[in-house]
C-alpha positions in Angstrom: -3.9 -21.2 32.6 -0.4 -20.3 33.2 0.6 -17.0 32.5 3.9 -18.6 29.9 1.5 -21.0 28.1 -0.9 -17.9 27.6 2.5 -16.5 26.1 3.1 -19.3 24.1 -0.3 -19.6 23.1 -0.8 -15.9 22.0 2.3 -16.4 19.5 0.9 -18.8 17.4 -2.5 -18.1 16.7 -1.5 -14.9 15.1 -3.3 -15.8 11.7 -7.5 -15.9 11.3 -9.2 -17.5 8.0 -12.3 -15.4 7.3 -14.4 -14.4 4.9 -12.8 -12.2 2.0 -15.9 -9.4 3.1 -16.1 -9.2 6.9 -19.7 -8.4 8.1 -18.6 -5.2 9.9 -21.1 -3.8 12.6 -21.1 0.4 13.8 -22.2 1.8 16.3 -21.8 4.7 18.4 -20.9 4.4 22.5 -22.8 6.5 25.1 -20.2 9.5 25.0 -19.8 9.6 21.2 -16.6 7.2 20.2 -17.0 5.6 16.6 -17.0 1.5 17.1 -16.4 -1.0 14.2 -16.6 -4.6 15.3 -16.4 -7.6 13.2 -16.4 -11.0 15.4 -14.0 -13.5 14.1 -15.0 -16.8 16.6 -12.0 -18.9 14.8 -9.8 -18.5 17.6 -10.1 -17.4 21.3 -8.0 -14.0 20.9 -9.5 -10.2 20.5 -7.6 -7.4 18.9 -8.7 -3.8 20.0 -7.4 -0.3 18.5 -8.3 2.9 19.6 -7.6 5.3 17.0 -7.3 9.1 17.8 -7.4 12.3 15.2 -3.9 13.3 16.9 -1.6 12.8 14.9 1.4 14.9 14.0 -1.0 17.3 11.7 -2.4 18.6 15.2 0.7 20.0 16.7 0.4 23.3 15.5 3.8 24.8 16.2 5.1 22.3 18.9 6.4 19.9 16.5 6.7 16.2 17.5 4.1 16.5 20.4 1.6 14.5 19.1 4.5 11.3 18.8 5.5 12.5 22.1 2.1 12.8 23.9 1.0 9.1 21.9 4.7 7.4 23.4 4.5 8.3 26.9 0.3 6.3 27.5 2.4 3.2 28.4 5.3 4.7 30.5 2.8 5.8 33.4 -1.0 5.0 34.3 -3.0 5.1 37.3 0.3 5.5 39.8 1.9 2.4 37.9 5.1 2.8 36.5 6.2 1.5 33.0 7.7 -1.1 34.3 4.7 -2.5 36.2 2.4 -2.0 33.1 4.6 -4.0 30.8 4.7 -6.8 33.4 0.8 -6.6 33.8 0.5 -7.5 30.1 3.2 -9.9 29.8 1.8 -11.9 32.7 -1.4 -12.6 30.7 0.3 -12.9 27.2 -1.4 -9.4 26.1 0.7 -7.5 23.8 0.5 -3.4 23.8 1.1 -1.0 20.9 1.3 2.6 20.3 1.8 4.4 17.3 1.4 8.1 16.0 1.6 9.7 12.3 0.7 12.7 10.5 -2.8 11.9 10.7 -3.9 9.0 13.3 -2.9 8.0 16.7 -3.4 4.3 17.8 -3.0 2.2 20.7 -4.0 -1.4 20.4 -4.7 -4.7 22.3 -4.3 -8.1 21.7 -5.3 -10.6 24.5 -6.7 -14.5 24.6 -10.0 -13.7 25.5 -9.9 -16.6 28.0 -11.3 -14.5 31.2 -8.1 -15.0 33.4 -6.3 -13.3 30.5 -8.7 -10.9 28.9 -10.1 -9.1 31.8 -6.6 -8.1 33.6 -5.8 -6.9 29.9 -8.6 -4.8 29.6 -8.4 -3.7 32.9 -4.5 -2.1 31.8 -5.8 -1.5 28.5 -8.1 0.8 30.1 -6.0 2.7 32.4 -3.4 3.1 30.3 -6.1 5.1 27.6 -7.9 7.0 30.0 -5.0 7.7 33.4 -1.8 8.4 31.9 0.3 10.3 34.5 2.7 11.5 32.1 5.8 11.5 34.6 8.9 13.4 34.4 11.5 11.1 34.5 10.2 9.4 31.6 9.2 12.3 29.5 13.2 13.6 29.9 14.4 10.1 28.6 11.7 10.1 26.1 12.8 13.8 24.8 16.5 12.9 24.9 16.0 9.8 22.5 14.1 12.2 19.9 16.5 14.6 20.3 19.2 11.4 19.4 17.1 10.0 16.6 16.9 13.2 15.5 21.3 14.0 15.1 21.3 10.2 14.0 18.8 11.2 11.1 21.6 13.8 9.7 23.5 10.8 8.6 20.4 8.8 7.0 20.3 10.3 2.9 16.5 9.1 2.9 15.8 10.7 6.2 17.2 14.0 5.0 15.5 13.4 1.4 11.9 12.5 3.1 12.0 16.0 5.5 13.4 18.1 3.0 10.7 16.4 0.1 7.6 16.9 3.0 9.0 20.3 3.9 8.6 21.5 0.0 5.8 20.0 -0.7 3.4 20.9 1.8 5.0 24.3 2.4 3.3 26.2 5.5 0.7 23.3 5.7 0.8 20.9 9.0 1.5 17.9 7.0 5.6 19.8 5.9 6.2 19.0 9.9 8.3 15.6 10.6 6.3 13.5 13.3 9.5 13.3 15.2 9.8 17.1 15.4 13.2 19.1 14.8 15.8 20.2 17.1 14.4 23.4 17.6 10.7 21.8 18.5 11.4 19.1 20.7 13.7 20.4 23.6 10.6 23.2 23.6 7.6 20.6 24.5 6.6 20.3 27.9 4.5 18.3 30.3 1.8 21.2 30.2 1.9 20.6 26.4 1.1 17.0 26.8 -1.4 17.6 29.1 -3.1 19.8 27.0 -2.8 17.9 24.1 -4.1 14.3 25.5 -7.0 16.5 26.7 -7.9 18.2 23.5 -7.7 15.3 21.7 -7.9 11.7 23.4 -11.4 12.2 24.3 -14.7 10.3 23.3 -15.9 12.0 20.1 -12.7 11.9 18.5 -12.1 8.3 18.6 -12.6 5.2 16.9 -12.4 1.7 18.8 -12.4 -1.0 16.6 -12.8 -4.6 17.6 -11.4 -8.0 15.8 -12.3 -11.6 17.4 -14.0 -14.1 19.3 -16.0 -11.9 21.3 -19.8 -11.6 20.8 -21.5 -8.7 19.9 -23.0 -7.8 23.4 -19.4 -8.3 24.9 -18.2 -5.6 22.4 -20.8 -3.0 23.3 -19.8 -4.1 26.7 -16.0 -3.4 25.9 -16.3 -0.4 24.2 -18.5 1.2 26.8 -15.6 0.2 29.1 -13.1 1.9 27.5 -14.6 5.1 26.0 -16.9 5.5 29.9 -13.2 6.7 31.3 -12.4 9.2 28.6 -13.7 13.2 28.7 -16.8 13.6 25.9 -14.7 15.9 24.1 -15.3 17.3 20.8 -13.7 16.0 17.3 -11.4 17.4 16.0 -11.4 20.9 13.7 -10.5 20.1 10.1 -7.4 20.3 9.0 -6.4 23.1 6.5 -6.9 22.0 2.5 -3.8 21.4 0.8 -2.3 23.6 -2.1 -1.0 21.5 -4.6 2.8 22.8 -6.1 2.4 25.0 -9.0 5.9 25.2 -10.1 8.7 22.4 -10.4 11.6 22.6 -7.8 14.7 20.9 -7.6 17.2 20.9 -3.9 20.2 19.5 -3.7 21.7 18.3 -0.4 25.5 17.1 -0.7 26.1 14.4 2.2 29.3 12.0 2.2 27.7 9.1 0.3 28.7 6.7 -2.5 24.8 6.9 -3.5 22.5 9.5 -4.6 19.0 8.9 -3.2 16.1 10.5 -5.5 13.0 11.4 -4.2 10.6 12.9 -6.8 6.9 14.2 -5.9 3.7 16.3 -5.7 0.8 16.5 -3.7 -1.3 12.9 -4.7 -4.9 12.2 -3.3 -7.4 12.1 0.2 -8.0 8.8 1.6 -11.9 9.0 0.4 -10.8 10.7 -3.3 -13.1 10.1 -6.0 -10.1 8.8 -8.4 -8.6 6.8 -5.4 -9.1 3.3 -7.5 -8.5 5.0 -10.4 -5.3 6.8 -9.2 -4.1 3.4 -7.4 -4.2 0.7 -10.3 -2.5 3.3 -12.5 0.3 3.6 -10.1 0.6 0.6 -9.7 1.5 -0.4 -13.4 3.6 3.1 -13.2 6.0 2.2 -10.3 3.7 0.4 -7.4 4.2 -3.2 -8.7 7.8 -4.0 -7.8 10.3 -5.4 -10.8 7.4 -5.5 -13.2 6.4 -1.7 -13.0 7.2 0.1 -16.2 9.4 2.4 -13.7 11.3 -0.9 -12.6 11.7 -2.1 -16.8 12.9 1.4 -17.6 15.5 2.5 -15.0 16.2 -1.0 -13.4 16.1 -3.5 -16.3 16.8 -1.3 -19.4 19.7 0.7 -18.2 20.7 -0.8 -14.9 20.8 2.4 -13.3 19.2 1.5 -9.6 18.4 -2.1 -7.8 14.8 -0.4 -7.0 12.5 1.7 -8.1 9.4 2.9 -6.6 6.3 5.3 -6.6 3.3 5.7 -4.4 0.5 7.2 -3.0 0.0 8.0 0.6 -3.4 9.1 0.6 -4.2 10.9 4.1 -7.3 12.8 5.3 -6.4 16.0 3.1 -4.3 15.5 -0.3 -1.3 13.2 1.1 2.0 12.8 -1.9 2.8 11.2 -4.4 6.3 10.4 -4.2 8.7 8.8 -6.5 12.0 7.2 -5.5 15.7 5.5 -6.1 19.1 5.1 -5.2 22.3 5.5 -7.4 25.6 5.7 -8.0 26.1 9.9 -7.8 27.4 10.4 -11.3 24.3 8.1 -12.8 22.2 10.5 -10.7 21.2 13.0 -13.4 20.6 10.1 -15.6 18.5 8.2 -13.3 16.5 11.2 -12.1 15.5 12.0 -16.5 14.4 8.5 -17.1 12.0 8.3 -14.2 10.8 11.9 -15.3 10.1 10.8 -18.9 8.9 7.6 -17.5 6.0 9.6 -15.6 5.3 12.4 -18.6 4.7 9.5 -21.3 2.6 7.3 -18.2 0.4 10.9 -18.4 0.4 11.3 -21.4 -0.5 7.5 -23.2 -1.6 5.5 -20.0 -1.0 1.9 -19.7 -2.2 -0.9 -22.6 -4.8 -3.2 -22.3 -2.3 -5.9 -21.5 -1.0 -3.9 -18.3 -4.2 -3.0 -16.9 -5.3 -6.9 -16.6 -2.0 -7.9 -15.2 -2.4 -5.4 -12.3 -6.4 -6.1 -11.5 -5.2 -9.8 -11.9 -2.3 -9.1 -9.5 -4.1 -6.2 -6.5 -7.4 -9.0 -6.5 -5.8 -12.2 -6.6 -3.5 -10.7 -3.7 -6.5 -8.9 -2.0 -7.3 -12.1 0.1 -3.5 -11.7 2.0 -4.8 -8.3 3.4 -7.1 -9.8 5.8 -5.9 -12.7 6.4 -5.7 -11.5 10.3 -7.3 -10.2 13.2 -4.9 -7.4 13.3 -4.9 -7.1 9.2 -8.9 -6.6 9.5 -8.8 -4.4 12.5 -6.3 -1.9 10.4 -8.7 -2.0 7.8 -11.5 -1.1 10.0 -9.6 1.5 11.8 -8.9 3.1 7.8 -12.5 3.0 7.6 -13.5 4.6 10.7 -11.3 7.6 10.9 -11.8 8.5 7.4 -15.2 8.0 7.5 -15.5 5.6 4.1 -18.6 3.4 3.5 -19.0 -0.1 5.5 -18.9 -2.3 2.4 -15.2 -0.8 1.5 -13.8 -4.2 1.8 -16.7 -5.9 0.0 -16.9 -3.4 -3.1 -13.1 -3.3 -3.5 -12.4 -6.0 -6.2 -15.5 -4.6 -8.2 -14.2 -1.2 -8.0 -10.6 -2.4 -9.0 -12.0 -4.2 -11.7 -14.1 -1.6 -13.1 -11.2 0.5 -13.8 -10.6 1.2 -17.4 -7.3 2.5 -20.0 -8.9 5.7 -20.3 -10.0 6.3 -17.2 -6.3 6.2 -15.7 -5.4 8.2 -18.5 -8.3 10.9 -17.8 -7.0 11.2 -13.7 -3.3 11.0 -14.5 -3.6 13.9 -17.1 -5.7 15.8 -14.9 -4.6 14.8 -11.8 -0.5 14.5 -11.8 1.6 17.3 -13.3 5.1 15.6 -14.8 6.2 19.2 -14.9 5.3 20.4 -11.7 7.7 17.9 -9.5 9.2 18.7 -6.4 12.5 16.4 -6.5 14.9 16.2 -3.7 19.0 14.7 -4.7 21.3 13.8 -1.8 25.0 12.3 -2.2 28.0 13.0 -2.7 27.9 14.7 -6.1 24.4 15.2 -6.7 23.5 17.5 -9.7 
């Protein structure tokens, strides 16, 4: 088939109808990687992540190594250059991905598994994982755009909010460190760094590979004994340090040269596999994680008019990831603004939602629960959640029952227990932030 009309082909079959519970299959590979398969025959296409435990939370004291180690797979592999690897997927209509965060870092595959197509994109796939050749050149350029994102970030009021909030919050813990390092990190990390690092951690026991598609179940053993046979046996990774939730409330201020004072408002929230997590996530989403119908959204937005959006979530991560609340506003409505979704918060704690709220929002996260997997690649993130955190295999089947079962009292219970209204770490910056 040729190589555009792969292309072409690839684009368009990017959705997959399935079943709303996926029969997901585990196993383990000779060396020790985690695999998570779920076939999905709809369509001839395969999506493939390998997720590592390297994420930013592993860099110790060289921060923004783990982003940096992650970014450079795909710039050198097996004595090609970036340019020839790109070319080797684009001639079969593969695309390649890369991505690193506090916690995970994923590279990912998706191919027509049409042999002409699929095996020259395994074959990459492969050497990109398991021969990076980290060169020079492109580690320098690679460096030089942090260090550029980084100077551009002192004129972004929500990237300055989000470091200084994460700083604060998780105080000496590795989650306080920015992904994309600091000024004084970055010009510090060197090729014997990455080296290091992609040895330590991109190895066989500390991975999961997850596989999404029209492949059979003997082809992905055969697949994921091809891709973890290449990488060192290794160890997992140590466990991270537990987190110390904030004891006392803190306010910083940060005046920047804007008409707007962005707000962000937090504490330390809940582990991807917490026993609240349902409880904890239907509550929030009737507090601030529904959009314009969130009683956040009624009171600042619709009430008083005080900020276009509202928001609050939870970013649950392997240890206690935050809670975090946030807005933008005019600066002298800041004050204002910044008491409303404070009282907002202590009076959710406090009295919880009402019947009437709680069906709206199992209503709304079921009847929208079919969206999440309504894709190869939406299943294979899911599967790649459940892998590295280690929750049970009937996550996806169990999760409208366990929405469902959630009750007033119970959200009141966690939230009292759970989130202290006094105990906020809030960050202002604009112009006249007070």
């Amino acid at each position: 088939m040729d190589a555009k009309l792969l292309g072409i082909l690839l684009s368009l079959l990017l959705t997959l109808s399935v079943q709303a519970s996926p029969n997901i299959e585990h196993w383990q590979t000779e060396n020790g990687a985690e695999v998570y398969f779920v076939p999905a025959p709809e369509l001839a296409m395969v999506d493939i992540t390998v997720a590592f435990d390297a994420g930013a939370a592993r860099d110790g004291k060289q921060s923004g190594l783990a982003l940096l180690t992650n970014a450079m797979l795909n710039e050198g592999a097996g004595g090609l250059d970036t340019d020839q690897i790109a070319i080797a997927f684009e001639d079969v209509g593969a695309q390649f991905g890369n991505s690193s965060q506090r916690d995970m870092a994923i590279i990912s595959l998706r191919t027509l598994t049409e042999k002409e197509a699929f095996d020259p994109a395994l074959a990459m796939f492969t050497k990109v994982l398991t021969q990076p050749d980290f060169p020079e050149p492109a580690f320098e350029r690679i460096k030089k755009q942090m260090l550029i994102g980084l100077q551009a970030e002192k004129q972004s009021p929500s990237a300055l909010a989000s470091r200084a909030f994460y700083s604060n919050v998780y105080g000496e813990h590795s989650y306080a460190a920015m992904p994309a390092g600091d000024e004084n990190s970055v010009p510090q990390l060197t090729l014997a760094s990455l080296n290091a690092f992609y040895k330590q951690y991109y190895v066989a026991k500390n991975a999961v590979i997850v596989l999404v598609g029209a492949v059979t179940i003997t082809q992905a053993k055969h697949i994921a004994e091809q891709l973890s046979s290449g990488l060192v046996t290794g160890e997992p990774a140590s466990s991270l340090a537990r987190v110390t939730p904030t004891t006392e409330e803190k306010t910083i201020v940060i005046e920047h040269p804007s008409s707007q004072t962005h707000i962000v408002m937090g504490q330390v929230g809940m582990s991807r596999g917490d026993d609240d997590y349902f409880t904890l996530y239907v509550g929030n989403h009737i507090l601030g994680g529904s959009g314009l119908v969130s009683q956040l959204s009624n009171e600042v937005r619709e009430k008083r008019g005080l900020s276009y959006s509202v928001y609050s979530y939870f970013r649950p991560m392997r240890e206690l990831g935050p809670y975090q609340f946030g807005l933008q506003t005019r600066n002298d409505q800041a004050e204002e603004a910044l008491n409303v979704m404070k009282t907002t918060l202590k009076e959710f704690t406090e009295k919880g939602p009402t019947e009437a709220e709680l069906l709206a929002a199992k209503q709304n996260i079921t009847g929208e629960f079919a969206l999440r997997l309504d894709s190869n690649s939406k299943i294979a993130g899911y599967l790649a959640m459940i892998g590295f955190y280690g929750l049970p295999l009937d996550y996806l089947e169990t999760f409208k029952s366990k929405i469902n079962a959630v009750t007033v009292e119970q959200i009141k219970e966690a939230y009292s227990r759970r989130i202290k209204a006094d105990n906020m770490i809030t960050v202002l910056v604009g112009g006249k932030a007070e």
